[in-house]
Backbone as CSV, one residue per row, in Angstrom:
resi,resn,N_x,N_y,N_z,CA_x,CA_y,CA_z,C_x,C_y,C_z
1,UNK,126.192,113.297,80.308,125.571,113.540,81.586,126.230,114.701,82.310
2,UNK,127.483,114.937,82.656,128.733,116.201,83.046,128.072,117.123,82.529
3,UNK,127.183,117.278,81.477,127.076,119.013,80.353,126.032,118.936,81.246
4,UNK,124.696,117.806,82.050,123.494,118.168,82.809,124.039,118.720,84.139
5,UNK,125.171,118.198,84.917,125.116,118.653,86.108,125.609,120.385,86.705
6,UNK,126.502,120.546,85.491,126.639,122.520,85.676,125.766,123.052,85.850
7,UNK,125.014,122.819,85.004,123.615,123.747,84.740,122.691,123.880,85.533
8,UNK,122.554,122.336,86.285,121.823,122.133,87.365,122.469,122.614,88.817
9,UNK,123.814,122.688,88.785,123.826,123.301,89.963,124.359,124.325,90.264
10,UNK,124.354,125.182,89.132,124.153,126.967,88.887,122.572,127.280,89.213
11,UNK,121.662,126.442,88.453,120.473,127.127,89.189,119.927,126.511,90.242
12,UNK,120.303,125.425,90.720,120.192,125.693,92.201,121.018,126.783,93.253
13,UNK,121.934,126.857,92.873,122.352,127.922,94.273,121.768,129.221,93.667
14,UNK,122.156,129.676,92.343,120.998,130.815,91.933,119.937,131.128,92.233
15,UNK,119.064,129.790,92.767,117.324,129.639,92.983,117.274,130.338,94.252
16,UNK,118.791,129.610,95.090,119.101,129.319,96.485,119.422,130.872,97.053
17,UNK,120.099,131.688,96.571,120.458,132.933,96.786,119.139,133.727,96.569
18,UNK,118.516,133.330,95.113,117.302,134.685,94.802,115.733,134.213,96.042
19,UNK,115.826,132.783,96.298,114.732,132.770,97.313,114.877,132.388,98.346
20,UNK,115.928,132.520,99.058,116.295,132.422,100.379,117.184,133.379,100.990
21,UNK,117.849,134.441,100.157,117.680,135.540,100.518,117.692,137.010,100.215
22,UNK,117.616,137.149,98.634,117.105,138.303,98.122,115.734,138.869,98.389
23,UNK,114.813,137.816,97.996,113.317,137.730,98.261,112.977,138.222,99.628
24,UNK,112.810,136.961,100.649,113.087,137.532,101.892,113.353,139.060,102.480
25,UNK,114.464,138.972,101.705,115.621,140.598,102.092,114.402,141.885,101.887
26,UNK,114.156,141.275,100.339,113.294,142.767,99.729,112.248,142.745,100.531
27,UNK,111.496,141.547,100.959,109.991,141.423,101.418,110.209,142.432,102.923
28,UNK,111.044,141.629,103.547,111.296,142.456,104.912,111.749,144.144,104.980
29,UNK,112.214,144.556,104.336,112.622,145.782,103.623,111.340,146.600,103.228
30,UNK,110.614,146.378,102.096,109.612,146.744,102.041,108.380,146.331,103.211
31,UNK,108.655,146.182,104.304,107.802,145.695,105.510,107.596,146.814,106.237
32,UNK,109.100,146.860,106.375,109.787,147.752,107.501,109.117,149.084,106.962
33,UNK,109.325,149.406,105.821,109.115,150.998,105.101,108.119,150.823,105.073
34,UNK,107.229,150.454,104.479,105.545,150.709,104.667,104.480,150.429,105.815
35,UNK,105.064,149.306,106.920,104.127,148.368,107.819,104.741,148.718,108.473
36,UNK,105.510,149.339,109.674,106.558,149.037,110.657,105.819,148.569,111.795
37,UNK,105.045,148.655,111.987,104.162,149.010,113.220,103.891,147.398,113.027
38,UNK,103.120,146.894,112.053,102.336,145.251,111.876,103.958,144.801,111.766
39,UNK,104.799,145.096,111.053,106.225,144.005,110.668,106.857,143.998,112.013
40,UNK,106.839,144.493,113.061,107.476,144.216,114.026,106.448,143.168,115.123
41,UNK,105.301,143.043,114.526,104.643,142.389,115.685,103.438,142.952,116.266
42,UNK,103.214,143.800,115.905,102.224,145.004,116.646,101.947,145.116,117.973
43,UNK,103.154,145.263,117.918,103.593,144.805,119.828,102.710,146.601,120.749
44,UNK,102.115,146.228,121.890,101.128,147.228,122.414,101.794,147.339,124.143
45,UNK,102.152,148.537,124.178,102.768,149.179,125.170,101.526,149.924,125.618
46,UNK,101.805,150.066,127.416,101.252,150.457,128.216,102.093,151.382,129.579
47,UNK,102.083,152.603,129.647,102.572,153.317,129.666,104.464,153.211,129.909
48,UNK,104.047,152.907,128.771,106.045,152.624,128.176,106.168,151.107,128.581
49,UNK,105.702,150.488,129.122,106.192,149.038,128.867,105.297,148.069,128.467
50,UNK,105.920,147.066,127.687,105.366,146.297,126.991,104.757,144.999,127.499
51,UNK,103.450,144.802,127.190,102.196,144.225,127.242,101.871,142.899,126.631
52,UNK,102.369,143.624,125.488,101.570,141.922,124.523,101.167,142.470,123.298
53,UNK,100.623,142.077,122.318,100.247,142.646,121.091,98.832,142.512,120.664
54,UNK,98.646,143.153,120.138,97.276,143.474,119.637,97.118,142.471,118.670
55,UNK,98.263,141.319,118.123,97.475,140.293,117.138,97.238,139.056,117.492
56,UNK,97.423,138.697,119.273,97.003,137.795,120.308,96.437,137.941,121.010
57,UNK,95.375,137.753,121.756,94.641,137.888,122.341,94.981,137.945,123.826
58,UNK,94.653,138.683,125.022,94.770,139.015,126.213,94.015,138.088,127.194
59,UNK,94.669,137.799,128.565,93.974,137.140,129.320,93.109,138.585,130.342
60,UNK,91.939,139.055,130.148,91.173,140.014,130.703,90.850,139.043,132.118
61,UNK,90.532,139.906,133.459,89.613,139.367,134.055,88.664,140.192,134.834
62,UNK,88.669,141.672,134.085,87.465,142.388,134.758,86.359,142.663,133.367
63,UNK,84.805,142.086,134.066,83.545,141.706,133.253,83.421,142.966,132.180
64,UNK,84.157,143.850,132.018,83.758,144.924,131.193,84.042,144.062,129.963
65,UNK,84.986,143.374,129.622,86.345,143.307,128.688,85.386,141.825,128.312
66,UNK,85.828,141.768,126.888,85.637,140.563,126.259,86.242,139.164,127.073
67,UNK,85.804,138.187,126.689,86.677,137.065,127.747,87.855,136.428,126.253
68,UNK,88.759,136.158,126.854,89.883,135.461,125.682,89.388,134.022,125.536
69,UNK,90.119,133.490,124.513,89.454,132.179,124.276,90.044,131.269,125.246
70,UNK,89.834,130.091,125.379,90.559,129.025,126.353,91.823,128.595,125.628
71,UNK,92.597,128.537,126.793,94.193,128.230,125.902,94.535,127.428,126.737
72,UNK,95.087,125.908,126.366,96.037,125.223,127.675,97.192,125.576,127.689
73,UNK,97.417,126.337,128.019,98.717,127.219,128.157,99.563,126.278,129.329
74,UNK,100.698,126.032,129.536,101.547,125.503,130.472,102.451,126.730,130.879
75,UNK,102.874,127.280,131.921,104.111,128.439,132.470,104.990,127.271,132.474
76,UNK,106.414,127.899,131.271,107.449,126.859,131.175,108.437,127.119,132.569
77,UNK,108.240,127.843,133.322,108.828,128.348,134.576,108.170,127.422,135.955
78,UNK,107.233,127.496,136.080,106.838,126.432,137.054,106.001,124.946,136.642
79,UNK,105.846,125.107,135.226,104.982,124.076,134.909,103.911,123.566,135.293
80,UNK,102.782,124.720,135.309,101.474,124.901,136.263,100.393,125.486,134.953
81,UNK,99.308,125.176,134.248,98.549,125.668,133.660,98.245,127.005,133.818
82,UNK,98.122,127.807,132.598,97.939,129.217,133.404,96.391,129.550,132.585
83,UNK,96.091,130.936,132.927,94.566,130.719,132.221,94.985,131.472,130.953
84,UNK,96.003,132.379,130.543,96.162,132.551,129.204,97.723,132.900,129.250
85,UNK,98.652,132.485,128.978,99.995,132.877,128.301,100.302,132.853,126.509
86,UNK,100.022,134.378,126.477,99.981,134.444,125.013,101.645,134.061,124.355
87,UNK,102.115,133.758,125.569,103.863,133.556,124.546,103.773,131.785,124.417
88,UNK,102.500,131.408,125.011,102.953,130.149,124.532,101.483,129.752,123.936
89,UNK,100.818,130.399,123.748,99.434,130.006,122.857,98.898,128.884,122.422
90,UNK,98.040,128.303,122.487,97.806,127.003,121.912,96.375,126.650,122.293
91,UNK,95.869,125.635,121.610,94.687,124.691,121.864,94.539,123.588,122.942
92,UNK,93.348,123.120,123.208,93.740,122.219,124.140,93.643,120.850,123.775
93,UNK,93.030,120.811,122.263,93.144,119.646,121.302,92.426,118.133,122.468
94,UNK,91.685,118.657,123.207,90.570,117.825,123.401,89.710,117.342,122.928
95,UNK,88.828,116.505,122.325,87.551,115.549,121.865,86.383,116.522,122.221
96,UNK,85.587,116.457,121.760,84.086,116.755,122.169,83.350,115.755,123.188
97,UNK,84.391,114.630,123.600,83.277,113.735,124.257,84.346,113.382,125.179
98,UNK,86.063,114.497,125.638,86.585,114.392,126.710,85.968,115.251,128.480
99,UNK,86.107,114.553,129.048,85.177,115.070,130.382,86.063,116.287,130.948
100,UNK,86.982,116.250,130.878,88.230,117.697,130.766,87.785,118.357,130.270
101,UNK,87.294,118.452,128.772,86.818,119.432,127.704,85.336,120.021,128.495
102,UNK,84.501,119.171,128.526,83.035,119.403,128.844,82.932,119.630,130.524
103,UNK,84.080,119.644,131.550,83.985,120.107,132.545,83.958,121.779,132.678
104,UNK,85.288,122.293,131.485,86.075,123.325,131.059,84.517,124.004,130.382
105,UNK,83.589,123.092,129.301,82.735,124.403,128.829,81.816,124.163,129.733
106,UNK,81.357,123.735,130.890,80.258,123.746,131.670,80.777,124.994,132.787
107,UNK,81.774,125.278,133.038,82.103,126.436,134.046,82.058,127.754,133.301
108,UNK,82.608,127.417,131.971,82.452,129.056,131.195,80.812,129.702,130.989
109,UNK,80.407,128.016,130.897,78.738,128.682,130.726,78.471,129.041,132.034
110,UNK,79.047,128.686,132.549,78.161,128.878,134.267,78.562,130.241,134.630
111,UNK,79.968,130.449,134.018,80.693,132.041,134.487,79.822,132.840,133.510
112,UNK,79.575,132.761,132.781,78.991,133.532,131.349,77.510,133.644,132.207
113,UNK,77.013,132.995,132.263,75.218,132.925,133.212,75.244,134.343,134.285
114,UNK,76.266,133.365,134.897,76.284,134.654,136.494,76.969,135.957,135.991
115,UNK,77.542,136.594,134.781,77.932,137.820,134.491,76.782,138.602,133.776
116,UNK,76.289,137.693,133.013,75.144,138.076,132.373,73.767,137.533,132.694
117,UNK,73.049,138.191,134.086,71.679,137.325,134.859,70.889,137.822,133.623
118,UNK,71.195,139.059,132.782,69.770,139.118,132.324,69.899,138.638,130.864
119,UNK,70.661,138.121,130.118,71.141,137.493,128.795,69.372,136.463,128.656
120,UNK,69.070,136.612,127.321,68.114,135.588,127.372,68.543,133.852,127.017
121,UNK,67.431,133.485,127.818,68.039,131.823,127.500,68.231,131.575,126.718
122,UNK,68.673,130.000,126.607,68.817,129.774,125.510,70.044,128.937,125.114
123,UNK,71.007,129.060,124.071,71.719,128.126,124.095,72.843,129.200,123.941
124,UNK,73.855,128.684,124.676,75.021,130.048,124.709,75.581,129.650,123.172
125,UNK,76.119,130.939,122.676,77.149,130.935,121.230,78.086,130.184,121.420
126,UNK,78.737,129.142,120.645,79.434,128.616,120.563,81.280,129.548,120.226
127,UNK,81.068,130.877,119.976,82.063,131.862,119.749,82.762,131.955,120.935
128,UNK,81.900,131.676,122.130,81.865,132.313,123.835,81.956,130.840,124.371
């Protein structure tokens, strides 16, 4: 049994070194040199200071601009719902048949109506 356990635990720390942090090492390495821009985050500056990134979505609130999706976002600073904090992102993991949920899509349709009077009826996209 002694001749099984060397062997076995040469290639575990071997496994342990080549994929936890050679791999890694090279992946990030080759990130940096070809992607720098996506490997850092694709973090989006506005005239020199930083914004948010282009691979999360923005809380807009002038009608030109797409609307962001609904996020129950909490501000871990006052602990007050906010309408989008992309540093803390999330769902609101409500039911289809919670009155929270269906209060929340009865105002977006209603905001969506009054931005768009001339949209034809109908049944709003479920995307929106």
């Amino acid at each position: 049994m002694k001749k099984y356990i060397r062997p076995a635990v040469v290639l575990t720390l071997l496994l342990t070194v080549l994929t936890g942090l050679i791999y890694p090492g090279v992946v990030t390495a080759l990130a940096q040199l070809i992607f720098p821009y996506q490997a850092n985050g694709s973090l989006h500056y506005v005239n020199g200071k930083l914004v948010g990134s282009d691979l999360i979505g923005q809380y807009w609130t002038l009608p030109k601009y797409f609307h962001g999706r609904p996020s129950a976002t909490i501000n871990p600073t006052t602990g007050k719902p906010e309408p989008y904090a992309a540093d803390n992102s999330t769902a609101s993991n409500l039911g289809p048949t919670n009155s929270a949920l269906i209060k929340n899509v009865q105002q977006r349709v209603a905001a969506l109506k009054k931005e768009n009077p001339n949209a034809p009826a109908g049944p709003i996209p479920v995307d929106l």
